[in-house]
mmCIF file of the N, C-alpha and C atoms, coordinates in Angstrom:
data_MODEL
# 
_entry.id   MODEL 
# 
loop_
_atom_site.group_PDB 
_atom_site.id 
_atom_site.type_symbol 
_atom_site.label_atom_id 
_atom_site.label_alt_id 
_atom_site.label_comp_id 
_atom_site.label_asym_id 
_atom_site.label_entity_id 
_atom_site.label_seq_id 
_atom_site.pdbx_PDB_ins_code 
_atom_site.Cartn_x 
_atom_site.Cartn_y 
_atom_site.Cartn_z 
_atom_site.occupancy 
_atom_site.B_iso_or_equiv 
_atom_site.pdbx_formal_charge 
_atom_site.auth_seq_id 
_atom_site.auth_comp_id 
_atom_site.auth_asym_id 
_atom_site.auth_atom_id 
_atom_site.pdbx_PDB_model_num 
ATOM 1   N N  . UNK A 1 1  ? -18.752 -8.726  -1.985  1.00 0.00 ? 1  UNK A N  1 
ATOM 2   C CA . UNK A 1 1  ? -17.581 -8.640  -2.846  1.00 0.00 ? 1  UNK A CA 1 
ATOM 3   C C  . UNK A 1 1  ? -16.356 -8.281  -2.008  1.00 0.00 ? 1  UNK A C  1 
ATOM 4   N N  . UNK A 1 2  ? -15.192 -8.922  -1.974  1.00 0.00 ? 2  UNK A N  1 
ATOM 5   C CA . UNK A 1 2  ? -14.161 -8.554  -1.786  1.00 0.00 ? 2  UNK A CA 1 
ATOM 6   C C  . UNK A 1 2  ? -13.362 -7.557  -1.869  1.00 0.00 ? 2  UNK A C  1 
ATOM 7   N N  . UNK A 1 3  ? -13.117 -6.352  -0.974  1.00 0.00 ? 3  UNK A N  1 
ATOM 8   C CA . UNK A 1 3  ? -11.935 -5.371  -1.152  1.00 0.00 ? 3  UNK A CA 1 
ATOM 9   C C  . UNK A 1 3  ? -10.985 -5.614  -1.290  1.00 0.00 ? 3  UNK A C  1 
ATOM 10  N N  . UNK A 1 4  ? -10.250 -4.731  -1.598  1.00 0.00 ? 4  UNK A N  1 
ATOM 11  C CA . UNK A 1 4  ? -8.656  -4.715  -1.221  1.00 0.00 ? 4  UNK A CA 1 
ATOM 12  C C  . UNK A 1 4  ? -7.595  -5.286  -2.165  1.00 0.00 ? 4  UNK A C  1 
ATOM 13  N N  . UNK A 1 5  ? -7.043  -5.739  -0.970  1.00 0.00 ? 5  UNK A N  1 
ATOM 14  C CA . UNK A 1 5  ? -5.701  -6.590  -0.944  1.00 0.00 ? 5  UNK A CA 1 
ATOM 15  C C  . UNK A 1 5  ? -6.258  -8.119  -1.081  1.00 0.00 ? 5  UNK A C  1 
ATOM 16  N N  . UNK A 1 6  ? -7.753  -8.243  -0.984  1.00 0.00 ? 6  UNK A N  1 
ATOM 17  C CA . UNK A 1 6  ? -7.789  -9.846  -0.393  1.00 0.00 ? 6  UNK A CA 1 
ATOM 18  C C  . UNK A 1 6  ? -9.061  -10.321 -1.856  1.00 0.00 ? 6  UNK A C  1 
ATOM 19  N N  . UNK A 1 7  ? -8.917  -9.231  -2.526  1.00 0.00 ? 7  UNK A N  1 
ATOM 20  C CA . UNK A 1 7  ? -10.095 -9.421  -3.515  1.00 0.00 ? 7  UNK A CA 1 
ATOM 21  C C  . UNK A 1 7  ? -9.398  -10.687 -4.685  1.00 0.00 ? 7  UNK A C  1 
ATOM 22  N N  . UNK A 1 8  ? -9.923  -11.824 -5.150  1.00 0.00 ? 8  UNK A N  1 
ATOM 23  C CA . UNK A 1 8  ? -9.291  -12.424 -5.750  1.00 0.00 ? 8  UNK A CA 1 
ATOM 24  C C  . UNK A 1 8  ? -8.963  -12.510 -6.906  1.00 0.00 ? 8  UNK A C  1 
ATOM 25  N N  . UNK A 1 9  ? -9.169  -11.463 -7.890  1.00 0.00 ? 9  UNK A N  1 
ATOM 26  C CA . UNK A 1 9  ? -8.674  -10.755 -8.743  1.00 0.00 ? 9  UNK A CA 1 
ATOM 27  C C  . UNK A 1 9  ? -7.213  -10.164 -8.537  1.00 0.00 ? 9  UNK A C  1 
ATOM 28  N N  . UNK A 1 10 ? -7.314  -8.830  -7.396  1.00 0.00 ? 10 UNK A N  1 
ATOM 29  C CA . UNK A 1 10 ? -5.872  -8.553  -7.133  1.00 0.00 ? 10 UNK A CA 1 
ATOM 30  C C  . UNK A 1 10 ? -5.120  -9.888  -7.258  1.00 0.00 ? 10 UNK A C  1 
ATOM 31  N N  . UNK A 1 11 ? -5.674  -10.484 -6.258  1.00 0.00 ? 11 UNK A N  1 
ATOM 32  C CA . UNK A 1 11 ? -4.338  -11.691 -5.807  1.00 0.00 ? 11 UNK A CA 1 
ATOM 33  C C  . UNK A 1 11 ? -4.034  -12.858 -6.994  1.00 0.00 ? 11 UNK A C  1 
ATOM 34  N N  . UNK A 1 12 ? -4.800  -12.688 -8.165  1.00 0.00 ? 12 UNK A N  1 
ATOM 35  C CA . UNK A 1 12 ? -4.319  -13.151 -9.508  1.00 0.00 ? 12 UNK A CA 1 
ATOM 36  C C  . UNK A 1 12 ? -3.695  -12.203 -10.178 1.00 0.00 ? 12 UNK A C  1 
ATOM 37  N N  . UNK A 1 13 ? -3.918  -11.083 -9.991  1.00 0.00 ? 13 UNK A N  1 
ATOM 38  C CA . UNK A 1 13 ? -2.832  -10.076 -10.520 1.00 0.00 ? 13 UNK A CA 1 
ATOM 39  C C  . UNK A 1 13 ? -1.190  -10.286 -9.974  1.00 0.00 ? 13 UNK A C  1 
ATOM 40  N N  . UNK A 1 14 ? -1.367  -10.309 -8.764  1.00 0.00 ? 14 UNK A N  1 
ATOM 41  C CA . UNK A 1 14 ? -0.113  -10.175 -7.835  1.00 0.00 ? 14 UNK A CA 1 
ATOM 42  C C  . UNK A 1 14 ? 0.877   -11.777 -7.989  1.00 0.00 ? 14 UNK A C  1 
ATOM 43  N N  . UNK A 1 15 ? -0.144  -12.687 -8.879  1.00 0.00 ? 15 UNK A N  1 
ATOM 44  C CA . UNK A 1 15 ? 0.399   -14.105 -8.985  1.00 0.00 ? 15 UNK A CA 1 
ATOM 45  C C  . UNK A 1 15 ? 1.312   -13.575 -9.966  1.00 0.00 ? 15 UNK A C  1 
ATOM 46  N N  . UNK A 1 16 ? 0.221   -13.093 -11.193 1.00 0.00 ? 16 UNK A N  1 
ATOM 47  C CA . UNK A 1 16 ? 1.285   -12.766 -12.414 1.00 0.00 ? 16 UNK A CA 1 
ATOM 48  C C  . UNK A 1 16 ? 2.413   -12.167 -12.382 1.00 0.00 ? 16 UNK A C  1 
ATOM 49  N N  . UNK A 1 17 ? 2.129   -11.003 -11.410 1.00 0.00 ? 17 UNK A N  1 
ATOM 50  C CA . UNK A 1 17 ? 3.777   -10.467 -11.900 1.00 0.00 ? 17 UNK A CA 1 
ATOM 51  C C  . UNK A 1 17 ? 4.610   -10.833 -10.884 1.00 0.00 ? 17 UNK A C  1 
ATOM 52  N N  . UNK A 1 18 ? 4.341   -11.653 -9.531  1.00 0.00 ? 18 UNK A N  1 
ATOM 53  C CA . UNK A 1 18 ? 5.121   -12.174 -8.656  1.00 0.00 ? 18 UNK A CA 1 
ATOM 54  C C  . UNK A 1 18 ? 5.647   -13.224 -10.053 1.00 0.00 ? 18 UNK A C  1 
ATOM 55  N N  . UNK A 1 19 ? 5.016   -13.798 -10.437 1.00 0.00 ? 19 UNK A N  1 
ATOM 56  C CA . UNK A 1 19 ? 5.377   -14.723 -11.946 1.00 0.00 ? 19 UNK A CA 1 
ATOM 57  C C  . UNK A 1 19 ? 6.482   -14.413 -12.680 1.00 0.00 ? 19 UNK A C  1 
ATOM 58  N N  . UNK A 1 20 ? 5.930   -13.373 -13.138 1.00 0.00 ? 20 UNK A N  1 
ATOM 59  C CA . UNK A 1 20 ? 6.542   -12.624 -14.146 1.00 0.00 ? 20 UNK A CA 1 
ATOM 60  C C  . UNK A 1 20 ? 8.432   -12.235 -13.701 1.00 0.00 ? 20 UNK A C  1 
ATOM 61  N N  . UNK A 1 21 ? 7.930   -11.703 -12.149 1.00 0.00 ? 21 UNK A N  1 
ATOM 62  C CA . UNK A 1 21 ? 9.194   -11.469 -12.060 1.00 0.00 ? 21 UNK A CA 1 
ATOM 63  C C  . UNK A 1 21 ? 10.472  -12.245 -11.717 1.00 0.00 ? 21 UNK A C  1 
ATOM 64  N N  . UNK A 1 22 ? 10.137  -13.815 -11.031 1.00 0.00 ? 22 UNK A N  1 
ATOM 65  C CA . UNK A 1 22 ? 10.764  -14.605 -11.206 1.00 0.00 ? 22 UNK A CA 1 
ATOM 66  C C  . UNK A 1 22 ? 10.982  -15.775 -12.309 1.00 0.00 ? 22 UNK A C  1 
ATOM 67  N N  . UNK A 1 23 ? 9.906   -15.440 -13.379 1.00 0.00 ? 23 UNK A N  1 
ATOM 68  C CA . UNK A 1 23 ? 10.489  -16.020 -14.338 1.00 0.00 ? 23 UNK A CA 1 
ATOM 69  C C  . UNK A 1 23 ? 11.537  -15.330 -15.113 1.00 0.00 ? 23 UNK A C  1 
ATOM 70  N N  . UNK A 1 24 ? 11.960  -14.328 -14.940 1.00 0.00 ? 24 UNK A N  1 
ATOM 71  C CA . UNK A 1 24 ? 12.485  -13.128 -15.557 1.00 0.00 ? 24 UNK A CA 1 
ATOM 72  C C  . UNK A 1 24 ? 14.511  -13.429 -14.592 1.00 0.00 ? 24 UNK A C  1 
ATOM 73  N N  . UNK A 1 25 ? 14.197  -14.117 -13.771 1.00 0.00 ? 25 UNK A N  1 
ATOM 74  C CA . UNK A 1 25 ? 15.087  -14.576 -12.812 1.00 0.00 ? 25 UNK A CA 1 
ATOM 75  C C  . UNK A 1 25 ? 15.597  -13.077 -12.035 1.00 0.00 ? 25 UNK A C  1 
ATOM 76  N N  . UNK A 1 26 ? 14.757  -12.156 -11.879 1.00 0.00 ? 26 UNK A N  1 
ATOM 77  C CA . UNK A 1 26 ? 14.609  -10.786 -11.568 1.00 0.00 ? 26 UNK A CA 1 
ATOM 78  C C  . UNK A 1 26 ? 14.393  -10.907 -10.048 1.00 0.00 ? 26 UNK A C  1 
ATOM 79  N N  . UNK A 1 27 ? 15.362  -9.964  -9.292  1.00 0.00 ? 27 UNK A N  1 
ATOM 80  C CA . UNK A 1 27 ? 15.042  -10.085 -7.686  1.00 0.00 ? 27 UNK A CA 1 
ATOM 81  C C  . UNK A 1 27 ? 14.289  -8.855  -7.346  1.00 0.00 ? 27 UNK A C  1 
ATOM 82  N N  . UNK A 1 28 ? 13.551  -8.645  -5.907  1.00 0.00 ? 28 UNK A N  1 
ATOM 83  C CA . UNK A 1 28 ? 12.680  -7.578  -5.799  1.00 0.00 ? 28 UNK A CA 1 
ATOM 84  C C  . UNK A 1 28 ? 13.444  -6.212  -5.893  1.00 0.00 ? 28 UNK A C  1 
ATOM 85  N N  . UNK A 1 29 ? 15.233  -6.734  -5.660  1.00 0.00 ? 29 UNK A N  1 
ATOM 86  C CA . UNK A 1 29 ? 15.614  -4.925  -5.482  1.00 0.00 ? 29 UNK A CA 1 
ATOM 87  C C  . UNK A 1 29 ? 15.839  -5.246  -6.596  1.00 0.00 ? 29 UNK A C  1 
ATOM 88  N N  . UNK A 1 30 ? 16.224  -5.793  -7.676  1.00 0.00 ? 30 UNK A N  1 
ATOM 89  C CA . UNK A 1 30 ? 16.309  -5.701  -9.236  1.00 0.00 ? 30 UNK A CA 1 
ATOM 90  C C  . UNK A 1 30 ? 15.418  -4.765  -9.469  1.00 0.00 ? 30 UNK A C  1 
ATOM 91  N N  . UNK A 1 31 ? 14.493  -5.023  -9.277  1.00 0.00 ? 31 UNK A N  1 
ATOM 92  C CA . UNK A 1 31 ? 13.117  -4.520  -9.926  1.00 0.00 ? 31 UNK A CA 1 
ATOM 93  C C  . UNK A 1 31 ? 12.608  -3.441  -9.455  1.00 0.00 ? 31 UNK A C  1 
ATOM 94  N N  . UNK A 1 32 ? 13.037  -3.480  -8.080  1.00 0.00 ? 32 UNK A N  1 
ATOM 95  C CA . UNK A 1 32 ? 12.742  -1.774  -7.077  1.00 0.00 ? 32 UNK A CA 1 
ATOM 96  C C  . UNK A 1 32 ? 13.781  -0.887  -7.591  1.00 0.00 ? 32 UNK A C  1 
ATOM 97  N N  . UNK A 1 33 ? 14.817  -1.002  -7.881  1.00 0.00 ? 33 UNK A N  1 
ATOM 98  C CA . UNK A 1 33 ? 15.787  -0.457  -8.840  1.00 0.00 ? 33 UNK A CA 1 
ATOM 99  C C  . UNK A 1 33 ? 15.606  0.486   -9.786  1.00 0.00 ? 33 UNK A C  1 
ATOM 100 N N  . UNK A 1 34 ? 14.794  -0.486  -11.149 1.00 0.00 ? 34 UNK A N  1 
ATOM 101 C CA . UNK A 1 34 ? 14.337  -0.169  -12.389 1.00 0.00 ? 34 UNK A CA 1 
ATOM 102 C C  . UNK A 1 34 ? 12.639  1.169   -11.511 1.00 0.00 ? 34 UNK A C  1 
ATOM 103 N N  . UNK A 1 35 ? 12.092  0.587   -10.580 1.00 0.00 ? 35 UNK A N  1 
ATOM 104 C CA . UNK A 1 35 ? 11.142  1.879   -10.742 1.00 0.00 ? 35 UNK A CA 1 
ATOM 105 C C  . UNK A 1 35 ? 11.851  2.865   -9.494  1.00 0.00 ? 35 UNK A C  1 
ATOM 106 N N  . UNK A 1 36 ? 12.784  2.811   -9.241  1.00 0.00 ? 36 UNK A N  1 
ATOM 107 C CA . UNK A 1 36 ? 13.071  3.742   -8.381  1.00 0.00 ? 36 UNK A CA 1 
ATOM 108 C C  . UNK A 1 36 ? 12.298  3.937   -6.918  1.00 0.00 ? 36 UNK A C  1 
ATOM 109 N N  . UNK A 1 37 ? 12.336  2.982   -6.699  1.00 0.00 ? 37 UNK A N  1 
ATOM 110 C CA . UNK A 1 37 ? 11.371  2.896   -5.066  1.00 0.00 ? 37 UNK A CA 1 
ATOM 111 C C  . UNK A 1 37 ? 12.578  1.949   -4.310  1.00 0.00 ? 37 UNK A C  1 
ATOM 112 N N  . UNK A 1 38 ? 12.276  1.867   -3.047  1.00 0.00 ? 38 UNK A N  1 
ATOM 113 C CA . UNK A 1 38 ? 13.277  0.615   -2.126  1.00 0.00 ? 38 UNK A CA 1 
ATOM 114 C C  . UNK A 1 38 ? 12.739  -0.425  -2.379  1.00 0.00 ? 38 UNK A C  1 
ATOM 115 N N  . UNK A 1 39 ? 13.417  -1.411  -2.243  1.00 0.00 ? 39 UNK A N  1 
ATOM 116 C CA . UNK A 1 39 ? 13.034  -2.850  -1.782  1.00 0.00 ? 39 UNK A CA 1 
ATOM 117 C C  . UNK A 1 39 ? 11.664  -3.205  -1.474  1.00 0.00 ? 39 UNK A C  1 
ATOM 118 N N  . UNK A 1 40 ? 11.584  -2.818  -0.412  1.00 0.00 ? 40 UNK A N  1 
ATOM 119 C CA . UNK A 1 40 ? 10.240  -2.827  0.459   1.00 0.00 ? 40 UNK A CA 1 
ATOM 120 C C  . UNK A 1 40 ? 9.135   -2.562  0.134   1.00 0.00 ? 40 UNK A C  1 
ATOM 121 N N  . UNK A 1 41 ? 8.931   -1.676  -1.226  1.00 0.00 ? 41 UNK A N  1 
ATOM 122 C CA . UNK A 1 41 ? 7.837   -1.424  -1.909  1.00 0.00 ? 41 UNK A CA 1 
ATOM 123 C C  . UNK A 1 41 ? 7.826   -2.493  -2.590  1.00 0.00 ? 41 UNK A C  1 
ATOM 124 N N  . UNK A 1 42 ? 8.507   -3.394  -3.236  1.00 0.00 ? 42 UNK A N  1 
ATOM 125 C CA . UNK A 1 42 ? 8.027   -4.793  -3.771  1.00 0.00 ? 42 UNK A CA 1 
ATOM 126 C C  . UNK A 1 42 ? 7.659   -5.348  -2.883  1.00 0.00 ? 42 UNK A C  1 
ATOM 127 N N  . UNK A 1 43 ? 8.261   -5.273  -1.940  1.00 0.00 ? 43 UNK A N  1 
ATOM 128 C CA . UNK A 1 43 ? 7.952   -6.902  -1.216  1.00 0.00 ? 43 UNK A CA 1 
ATOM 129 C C  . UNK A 1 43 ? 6.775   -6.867  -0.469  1.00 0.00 ? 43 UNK A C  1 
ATOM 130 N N  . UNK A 1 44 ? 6.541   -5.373  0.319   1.00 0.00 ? 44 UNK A N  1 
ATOM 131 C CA . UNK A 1 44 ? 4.884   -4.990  0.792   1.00 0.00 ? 44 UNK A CA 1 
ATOM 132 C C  . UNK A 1 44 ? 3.736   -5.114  -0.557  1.00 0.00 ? 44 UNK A C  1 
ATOM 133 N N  . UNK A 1 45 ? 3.819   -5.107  -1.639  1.00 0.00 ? 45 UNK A N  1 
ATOM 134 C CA . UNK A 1 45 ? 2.891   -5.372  -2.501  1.00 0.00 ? 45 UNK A CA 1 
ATOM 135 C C  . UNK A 1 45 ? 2.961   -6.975  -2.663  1.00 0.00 ? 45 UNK A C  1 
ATOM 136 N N  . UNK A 1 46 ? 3.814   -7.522  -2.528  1.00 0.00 ? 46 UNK A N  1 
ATOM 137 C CA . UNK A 1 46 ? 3.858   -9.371  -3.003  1.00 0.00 ? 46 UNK A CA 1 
ATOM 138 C C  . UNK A 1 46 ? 3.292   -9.505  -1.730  1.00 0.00 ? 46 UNK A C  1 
ATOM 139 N N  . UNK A 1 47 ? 3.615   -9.179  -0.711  1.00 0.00 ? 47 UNK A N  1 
ATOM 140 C CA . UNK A 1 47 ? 3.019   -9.456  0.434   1.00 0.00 ? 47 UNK A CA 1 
ATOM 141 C C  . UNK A 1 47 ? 1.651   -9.434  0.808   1.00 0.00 ? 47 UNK A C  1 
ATOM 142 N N  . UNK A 1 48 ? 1.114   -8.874  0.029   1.00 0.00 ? 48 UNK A N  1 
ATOM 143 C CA . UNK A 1 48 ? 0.030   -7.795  0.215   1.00 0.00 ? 48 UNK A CA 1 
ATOM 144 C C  . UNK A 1 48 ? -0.159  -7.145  1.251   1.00 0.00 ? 48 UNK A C  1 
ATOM 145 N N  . UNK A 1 49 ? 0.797   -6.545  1.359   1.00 0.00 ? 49 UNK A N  1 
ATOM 146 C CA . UNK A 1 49 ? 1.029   -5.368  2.481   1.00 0.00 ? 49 UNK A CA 1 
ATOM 147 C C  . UNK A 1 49 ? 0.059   -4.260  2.310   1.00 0.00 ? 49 UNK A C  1 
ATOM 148 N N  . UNK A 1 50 ? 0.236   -4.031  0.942   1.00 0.00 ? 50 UNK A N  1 
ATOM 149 C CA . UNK A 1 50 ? -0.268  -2.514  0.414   1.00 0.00 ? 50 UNK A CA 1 
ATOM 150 C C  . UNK A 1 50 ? -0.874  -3.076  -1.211  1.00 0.00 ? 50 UNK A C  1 
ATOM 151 N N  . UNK A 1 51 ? -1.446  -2.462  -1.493  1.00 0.00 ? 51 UNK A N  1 
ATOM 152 C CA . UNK A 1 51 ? -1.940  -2.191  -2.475  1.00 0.00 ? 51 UNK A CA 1 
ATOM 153 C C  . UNK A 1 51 ? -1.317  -1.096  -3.808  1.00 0.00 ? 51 UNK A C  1 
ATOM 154 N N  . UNK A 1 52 ? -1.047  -2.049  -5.003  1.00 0.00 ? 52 UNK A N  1 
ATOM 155 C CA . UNK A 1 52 ? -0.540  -0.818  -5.732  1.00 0.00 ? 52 UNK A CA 1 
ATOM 156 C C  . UNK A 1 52 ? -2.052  -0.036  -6.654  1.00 0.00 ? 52 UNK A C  1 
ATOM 157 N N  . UNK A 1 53 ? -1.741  0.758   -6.578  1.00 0.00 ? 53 UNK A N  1 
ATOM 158 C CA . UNK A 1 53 ? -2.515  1.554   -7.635  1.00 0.00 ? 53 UNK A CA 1 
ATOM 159 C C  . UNK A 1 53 ? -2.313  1.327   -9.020  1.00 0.00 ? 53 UNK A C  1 
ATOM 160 N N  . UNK A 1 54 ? -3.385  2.257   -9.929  1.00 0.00 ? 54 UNK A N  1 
ATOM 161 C CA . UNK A 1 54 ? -3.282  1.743   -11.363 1.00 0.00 ? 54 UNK A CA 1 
ATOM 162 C C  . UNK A 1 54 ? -1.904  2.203   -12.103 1.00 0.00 ? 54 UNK A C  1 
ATOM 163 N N  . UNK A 1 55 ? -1.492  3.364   -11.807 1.00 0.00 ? 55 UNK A N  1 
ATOM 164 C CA . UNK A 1 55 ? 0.068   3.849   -12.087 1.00 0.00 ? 55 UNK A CA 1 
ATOM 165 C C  . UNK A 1 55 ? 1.274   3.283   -11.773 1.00 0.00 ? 55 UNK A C  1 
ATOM 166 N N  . UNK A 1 56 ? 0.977   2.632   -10.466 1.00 0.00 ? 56 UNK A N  1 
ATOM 167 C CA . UNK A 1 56 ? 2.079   1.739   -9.765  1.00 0.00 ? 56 UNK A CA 1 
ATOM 168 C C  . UNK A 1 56 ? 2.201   0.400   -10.867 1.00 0.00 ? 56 UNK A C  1 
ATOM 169 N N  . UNK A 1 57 ? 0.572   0.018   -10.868 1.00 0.00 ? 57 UNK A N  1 
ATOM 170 C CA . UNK A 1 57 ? 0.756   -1.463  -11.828 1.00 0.00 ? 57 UNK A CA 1 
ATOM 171 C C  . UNK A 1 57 ? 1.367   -1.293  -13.117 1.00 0.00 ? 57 UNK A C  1 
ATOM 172 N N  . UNK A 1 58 ? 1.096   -0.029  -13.559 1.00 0.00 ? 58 UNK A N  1 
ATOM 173 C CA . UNK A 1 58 ? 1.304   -0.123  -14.840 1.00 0.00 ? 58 UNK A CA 1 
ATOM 174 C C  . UNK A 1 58 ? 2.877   -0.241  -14.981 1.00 0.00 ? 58 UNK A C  1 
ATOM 175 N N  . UNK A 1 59 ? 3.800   0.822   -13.986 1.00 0.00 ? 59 UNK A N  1 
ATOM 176 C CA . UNK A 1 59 ? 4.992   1.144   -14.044 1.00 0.00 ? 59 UNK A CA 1 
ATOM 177 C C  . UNK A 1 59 ? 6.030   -0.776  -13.997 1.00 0.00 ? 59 UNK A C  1 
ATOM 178 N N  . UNK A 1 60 ? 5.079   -1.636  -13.063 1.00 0.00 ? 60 UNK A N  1 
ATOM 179 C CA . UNK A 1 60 ? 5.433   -2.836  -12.222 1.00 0.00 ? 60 UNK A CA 1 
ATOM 180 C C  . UNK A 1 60 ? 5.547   -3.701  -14.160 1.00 0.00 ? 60 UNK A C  1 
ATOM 181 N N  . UNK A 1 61 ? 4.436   -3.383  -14.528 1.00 0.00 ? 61 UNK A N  1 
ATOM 182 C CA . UNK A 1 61 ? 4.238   -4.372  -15.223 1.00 0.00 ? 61 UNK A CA 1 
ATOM 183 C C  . UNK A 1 61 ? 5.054   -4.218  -16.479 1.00 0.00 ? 61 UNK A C  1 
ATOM 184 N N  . UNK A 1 62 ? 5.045   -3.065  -17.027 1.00 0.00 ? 62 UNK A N  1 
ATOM 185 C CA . UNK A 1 62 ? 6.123   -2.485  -18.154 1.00 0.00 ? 62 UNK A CA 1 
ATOM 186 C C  . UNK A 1 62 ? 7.476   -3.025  -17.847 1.00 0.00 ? 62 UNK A C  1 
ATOM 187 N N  . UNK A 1 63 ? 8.087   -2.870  -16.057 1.00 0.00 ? 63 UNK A N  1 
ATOM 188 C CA . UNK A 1 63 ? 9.040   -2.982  -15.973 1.00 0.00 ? 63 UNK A CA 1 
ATOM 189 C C  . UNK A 1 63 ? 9.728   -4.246  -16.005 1.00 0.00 ? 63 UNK A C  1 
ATOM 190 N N  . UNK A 1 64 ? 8.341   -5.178  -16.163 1.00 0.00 ? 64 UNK A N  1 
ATOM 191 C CA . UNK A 1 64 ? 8.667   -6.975  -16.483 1.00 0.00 ? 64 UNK A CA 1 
ATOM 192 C C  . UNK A 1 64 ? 8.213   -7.222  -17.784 1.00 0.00 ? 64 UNK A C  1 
ATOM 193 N N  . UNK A 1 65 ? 8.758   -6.398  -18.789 1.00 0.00 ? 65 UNK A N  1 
ATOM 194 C CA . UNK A 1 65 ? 7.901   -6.824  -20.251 1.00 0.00 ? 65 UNK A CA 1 
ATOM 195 C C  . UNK A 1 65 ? 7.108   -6.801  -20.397 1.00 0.00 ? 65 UNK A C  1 
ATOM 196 N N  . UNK A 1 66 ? 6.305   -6.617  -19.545 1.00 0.00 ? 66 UNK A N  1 
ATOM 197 C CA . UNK A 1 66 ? 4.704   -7.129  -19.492 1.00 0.00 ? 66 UNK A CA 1 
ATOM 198 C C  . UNK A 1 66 ? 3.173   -5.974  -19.871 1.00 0.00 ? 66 UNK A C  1 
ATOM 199 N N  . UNK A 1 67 ? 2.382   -6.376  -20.940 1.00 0.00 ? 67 UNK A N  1 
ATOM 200 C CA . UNK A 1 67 ? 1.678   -5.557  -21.483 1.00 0.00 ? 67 UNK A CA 1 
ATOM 201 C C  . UNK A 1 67 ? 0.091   -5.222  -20.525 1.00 0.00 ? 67 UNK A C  1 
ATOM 202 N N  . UNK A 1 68 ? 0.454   -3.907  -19.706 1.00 0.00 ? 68 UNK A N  1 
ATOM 203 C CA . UNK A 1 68 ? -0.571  -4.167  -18.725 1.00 0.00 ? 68 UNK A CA 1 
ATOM 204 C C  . UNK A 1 68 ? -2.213  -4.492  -19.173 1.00 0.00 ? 68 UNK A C  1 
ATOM 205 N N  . UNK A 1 69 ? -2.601  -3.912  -20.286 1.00 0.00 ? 69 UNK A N  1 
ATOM 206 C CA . UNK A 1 69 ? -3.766  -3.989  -20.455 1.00 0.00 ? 69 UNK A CA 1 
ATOM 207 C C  . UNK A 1 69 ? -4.126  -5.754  -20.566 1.00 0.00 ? 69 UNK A C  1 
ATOM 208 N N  . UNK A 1 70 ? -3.073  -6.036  -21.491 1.00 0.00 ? 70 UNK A N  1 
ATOM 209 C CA . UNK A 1 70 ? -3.561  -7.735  -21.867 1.00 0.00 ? 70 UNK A CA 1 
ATOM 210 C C  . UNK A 1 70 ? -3.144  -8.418  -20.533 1.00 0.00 ? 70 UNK A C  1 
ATOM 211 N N  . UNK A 1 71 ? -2.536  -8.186  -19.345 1.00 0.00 ? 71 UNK A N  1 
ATOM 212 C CA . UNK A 1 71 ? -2.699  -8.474  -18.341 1.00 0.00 ? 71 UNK A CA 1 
ATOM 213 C C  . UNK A 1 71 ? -4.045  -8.259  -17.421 1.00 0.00 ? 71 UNK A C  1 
ATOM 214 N N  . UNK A 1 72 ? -4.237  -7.744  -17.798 1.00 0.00 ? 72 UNK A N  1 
ATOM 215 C CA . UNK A 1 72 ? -5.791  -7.069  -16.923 1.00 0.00 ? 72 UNK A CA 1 
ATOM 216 C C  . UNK A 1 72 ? -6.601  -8.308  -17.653 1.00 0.00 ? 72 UNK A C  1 
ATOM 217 N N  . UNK A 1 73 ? -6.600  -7.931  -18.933 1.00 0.00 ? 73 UNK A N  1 
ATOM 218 C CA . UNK A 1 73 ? -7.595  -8.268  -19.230 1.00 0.00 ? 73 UNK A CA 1 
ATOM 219 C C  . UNK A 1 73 ? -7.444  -10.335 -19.595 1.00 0.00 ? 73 UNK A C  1 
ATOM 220 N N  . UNK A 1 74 ? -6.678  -11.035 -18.917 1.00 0.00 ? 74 UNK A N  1 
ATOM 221 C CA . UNK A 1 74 ? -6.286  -12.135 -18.385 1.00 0.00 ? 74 UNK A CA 1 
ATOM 222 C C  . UNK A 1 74 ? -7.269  -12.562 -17.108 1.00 0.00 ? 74 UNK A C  1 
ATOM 223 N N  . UNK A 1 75 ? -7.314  -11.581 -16.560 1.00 0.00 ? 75 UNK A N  1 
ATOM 224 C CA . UNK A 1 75 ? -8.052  -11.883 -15.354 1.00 0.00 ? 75 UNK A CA 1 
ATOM 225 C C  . UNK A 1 75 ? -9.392  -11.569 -15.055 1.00 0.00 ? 75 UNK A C  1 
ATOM 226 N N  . UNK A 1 76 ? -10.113 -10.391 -16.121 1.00 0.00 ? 76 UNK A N  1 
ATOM 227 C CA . UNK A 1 76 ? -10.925 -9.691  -15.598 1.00 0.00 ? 76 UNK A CA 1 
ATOM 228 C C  . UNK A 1 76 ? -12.048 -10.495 -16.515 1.00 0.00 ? 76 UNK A C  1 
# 
């Protein structure tokens, strides 16, 4: 089974709200903005730089409209 950053679950997660946030016509510091982090914390997670946690996702996903559970459960 796949860890990480490279598990292909995450990286259908990371589709959606990479999705989400340009359908939203939303840029990464837009959005690093709204959770109060730099830039760079978006773009190391789209990247898969890093890994967000379940608090991080949740904060990511609220902050694009987006209902985390029925997101999860999209993929899982």
């Amino acid at each position: 089974m796949a860890k990480g950053v490279h598990d292909k679950r995450y990286q259908k997660l990371l589709a959606a709200l990479i999705a989400a946030r340009q359908d939203r016509g939303m840029s990464q510091s837009e959005l690093a903005s709204r959770l109060g982090r730099p830039q760079q914390f978006v773009s190391r997670y789209e990247l898969s730089k890093r890994r967000l946690d379940i608090i991080e996702y949740v904060d990511v996903a609220q902050n694009l409209d987006l209902d985390p559970p029925a997101e999860l459960g999209k993929i899982l």
